[in-house]
C-alpha atoms as an extended CHARMM CRD file, in Angstrom:
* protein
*
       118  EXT
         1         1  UNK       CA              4.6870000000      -48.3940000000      -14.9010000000  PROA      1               0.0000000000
         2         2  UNK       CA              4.3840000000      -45.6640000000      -17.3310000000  PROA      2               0.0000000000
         3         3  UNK       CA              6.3070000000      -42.8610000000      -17.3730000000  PROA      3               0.0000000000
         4         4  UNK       CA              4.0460000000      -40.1380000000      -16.4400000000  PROA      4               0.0000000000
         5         5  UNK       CA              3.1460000000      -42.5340000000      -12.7200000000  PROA      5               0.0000000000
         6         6  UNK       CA              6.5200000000      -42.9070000000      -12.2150000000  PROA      6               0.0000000000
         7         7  UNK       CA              7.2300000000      -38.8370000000      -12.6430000000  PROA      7               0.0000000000
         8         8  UNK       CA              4.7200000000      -38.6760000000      -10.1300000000  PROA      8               0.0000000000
         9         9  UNK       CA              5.4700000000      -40.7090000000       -7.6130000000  PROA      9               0.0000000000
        10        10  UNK       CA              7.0910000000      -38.8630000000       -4.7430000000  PROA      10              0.0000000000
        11        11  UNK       CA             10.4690000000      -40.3970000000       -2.6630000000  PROA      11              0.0000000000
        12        12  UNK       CA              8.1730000000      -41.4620000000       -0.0930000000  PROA      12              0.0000000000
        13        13  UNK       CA              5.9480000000      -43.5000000000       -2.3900000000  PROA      13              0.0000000000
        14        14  UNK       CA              2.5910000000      -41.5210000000       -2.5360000000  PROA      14              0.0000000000
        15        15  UNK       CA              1.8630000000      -40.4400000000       -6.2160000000  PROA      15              0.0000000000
        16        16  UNK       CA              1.7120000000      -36.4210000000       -6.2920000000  PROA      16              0.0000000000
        17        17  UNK       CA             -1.9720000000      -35.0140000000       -7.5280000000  PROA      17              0.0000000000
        18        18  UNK       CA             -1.1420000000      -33.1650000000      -10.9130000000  PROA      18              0.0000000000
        19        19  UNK       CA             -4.1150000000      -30.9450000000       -9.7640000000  PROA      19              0.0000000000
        20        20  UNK       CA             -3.0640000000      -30.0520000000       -6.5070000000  PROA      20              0.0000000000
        21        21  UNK       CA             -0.9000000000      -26.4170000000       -7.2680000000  PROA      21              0.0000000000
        22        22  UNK       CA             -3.9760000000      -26.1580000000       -9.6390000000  PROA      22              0.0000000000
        23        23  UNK       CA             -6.3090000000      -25.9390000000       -6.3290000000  PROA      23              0.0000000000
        24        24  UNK       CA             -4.3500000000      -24.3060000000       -3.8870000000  PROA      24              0.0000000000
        25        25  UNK       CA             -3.8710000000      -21.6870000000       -6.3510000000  PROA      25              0.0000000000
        26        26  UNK       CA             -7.5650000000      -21.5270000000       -6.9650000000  PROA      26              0.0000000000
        27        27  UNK       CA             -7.7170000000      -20.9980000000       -3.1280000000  PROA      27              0.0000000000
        28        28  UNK       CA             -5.4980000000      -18.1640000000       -3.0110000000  PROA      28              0.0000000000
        29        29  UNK       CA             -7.5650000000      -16.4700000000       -5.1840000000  PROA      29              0.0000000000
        30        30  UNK       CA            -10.7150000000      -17.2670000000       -3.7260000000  PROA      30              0.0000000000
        31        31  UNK       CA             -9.1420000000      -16.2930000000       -0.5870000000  PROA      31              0.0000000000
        32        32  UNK       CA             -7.8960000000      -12.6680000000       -1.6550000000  PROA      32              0.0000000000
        33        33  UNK       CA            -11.3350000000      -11.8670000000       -2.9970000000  PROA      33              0.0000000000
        34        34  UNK       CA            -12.7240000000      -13.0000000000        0.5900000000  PROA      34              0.0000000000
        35        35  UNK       CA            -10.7060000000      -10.6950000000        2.3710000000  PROA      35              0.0000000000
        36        36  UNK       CA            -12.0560000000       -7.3840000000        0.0960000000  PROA      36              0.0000000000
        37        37  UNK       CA            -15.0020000000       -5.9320000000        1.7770000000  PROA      37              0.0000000000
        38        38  UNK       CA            -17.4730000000       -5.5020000000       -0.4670000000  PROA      38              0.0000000000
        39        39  UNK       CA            -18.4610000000       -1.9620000000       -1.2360000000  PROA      39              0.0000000000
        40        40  UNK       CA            -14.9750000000       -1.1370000000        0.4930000000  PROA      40              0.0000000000
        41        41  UNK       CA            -13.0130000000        1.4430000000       -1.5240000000  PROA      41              0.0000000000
        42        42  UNK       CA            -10.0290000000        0.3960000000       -3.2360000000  PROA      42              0.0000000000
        43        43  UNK       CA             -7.9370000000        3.3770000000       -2.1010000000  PROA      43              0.0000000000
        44        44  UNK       CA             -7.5510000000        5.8090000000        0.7440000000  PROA      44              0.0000000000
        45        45  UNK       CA             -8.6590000000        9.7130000000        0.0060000000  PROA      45              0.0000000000
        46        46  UNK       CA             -7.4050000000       12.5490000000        1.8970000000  PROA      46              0.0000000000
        47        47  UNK       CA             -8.0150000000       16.2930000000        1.9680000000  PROA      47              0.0000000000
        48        48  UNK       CA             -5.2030000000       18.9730000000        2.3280000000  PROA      48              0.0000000000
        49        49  UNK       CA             -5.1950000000       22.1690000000        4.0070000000  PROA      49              0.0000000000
        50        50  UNK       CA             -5.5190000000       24.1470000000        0.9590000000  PROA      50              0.0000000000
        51        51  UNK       CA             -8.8910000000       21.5430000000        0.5190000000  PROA      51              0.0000000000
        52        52  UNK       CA             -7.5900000000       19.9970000000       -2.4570000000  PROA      52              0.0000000000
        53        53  UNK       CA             -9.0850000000       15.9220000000       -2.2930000000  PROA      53              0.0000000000
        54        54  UNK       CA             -6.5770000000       13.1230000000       -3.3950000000  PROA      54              0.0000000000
        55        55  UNK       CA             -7.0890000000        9.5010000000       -3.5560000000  PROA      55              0.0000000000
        56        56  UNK       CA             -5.2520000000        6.5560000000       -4.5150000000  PROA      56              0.0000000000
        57        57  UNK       CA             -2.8620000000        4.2450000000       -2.6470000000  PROA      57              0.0000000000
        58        58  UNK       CA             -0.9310000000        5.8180000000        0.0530000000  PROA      58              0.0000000000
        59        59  UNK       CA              2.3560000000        5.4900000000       -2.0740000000  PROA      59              0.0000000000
        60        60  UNK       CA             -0.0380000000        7.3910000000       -4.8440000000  PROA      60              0.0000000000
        61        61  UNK       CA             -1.5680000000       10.6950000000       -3.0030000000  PROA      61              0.0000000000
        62        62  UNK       CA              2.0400000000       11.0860000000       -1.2760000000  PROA      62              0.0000000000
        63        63  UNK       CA              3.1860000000       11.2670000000       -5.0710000000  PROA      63              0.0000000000
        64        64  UNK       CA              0.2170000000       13.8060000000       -5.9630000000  PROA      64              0.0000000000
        65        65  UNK       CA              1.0650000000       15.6510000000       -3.0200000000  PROA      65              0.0000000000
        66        66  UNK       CA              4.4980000000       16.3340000000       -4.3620000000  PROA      66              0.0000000000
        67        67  UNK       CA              3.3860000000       16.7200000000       -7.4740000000  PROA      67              0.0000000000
        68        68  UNK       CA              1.0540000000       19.5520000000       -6.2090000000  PROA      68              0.0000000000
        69        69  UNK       CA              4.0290000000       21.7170000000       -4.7880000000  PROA      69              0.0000000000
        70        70  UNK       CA              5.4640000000       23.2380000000       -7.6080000000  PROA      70              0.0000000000
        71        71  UNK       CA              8.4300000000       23.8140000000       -5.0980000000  PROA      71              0.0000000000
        72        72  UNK       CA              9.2260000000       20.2000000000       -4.8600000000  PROA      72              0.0000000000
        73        73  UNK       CA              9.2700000000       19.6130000000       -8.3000000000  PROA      73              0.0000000000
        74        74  UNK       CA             12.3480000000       18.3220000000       -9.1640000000  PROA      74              0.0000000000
        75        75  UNK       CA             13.2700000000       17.5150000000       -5.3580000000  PROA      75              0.0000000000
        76        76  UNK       CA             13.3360000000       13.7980000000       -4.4930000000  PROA      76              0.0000000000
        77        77  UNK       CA             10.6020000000       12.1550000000       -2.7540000000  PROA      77              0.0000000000
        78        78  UNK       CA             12.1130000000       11.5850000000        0.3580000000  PROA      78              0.0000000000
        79        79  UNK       CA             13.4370000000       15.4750000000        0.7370000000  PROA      79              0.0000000000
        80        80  UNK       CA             10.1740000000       16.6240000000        0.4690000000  PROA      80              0.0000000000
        81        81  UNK       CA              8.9240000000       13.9730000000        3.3890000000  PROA      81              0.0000000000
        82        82  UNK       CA             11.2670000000       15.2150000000        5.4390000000  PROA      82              0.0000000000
        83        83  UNK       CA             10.9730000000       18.8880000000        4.5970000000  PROA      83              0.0000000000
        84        84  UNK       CA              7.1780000000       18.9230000000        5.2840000000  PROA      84              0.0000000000
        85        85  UNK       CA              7.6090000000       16.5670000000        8.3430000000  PROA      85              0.0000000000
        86        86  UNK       CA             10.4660000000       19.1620000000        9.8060000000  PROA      86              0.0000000000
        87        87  UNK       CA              7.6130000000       21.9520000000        8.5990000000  PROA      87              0.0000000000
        88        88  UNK       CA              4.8800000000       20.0050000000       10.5030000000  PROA      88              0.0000000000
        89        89  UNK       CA              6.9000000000       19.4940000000       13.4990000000  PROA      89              0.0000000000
        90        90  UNK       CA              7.7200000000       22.9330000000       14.2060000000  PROA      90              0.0000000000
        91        91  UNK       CA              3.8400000000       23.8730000000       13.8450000000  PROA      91              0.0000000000
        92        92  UNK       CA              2.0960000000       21.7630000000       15.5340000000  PROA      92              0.0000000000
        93        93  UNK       CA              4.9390000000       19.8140000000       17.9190000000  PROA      93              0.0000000000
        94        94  UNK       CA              4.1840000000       16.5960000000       16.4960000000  PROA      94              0.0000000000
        95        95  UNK       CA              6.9020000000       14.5340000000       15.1640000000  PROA      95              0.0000000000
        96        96  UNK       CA              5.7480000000       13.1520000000       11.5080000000  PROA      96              0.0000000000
        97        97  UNK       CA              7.6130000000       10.1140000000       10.7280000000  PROA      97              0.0000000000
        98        98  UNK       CA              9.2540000000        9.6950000000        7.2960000000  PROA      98              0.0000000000
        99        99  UNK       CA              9.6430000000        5.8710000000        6.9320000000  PROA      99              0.0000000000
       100       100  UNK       CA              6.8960000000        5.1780000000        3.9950000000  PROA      100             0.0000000000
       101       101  UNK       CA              4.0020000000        7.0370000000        2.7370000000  PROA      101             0.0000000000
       102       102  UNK       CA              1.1910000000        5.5080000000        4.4240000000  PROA      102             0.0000000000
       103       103  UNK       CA              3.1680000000        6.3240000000        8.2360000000  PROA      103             0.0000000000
       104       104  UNK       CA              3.8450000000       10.1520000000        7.0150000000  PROA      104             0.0000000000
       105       105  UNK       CA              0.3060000000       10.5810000000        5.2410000000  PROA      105             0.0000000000
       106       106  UNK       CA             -1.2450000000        9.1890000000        9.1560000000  PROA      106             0.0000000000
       107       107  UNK       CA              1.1880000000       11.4690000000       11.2950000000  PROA      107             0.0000000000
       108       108  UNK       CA              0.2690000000       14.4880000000        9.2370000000  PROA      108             0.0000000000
       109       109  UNK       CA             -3.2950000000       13.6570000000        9.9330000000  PROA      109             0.0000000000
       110       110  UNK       CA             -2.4530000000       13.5340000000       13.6870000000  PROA      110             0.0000000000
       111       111  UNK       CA             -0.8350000000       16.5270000000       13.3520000000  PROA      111             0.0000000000
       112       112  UNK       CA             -3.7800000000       18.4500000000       11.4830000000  PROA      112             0.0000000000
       113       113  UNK       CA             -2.0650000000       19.1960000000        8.6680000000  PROA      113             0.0000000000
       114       114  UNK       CA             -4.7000000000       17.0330000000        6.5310000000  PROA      114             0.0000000000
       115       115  UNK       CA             -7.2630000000       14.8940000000        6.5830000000  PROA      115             0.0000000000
       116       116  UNK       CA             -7.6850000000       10.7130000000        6.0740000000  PROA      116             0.0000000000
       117       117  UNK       CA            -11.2320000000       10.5510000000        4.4690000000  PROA      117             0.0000000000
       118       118  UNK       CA            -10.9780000000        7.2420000000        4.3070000000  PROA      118             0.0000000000
């Protein structure tokens, strides 16, 4: 036997298809592009109060929207979440949860305090 057929013969006997990871990565792929709808945006957009549109992920506009308040400038991420969400709360009586962007982004739209274009 040659070297290369005994490398790829497997303990149970069976010789292993060099090619194999090859496919099933080619699958992956093919699968992932499936999955997009086509035509379907990449990101989400949302519109503020104020009117101002932002788009992007939801990990993106939540970092625009701090951006945006000069107040929360220097303030970590997760301050101003909270801040806003405490803010939110006591105006409209909906609690806004804080876990990750896209949950906080979705309870402020529930609470009215922006918009989810899409």
């Amino acid at each position: 036997m040659l070297l290369a057929e005994v490398e790829a013969q497997q303990p149970d006997g069976s010789v292993r298809d060099p090619h194999q990871l090859e496919l099933f990565g080619t699958l992956l792929g093919e699968l992932h592009a499936m999955q997009k709808r086509p035509g379907a945006p990449e990101g989400h957009q949302v519109v503020t109060l104020s009117g101002q549109a932002i788009k992007g992920t939801w990990d993106e506009i939540l970092v625009q929207m701090k951006a945006a308040d000069r107040e929360w400038a220097n303030g970590s991420l997760g301050d101003f979440m909270a801040s806003l969400a405490r803010r939110g709360q006591a105006e409209t009586g909906v609690i806004i949860p804080t876990t990750n962007a896209e949950a906080f982004i979705r309870g402020g739209a529930e609470a009215g305090v922006l918009r989810i274009v899409h």
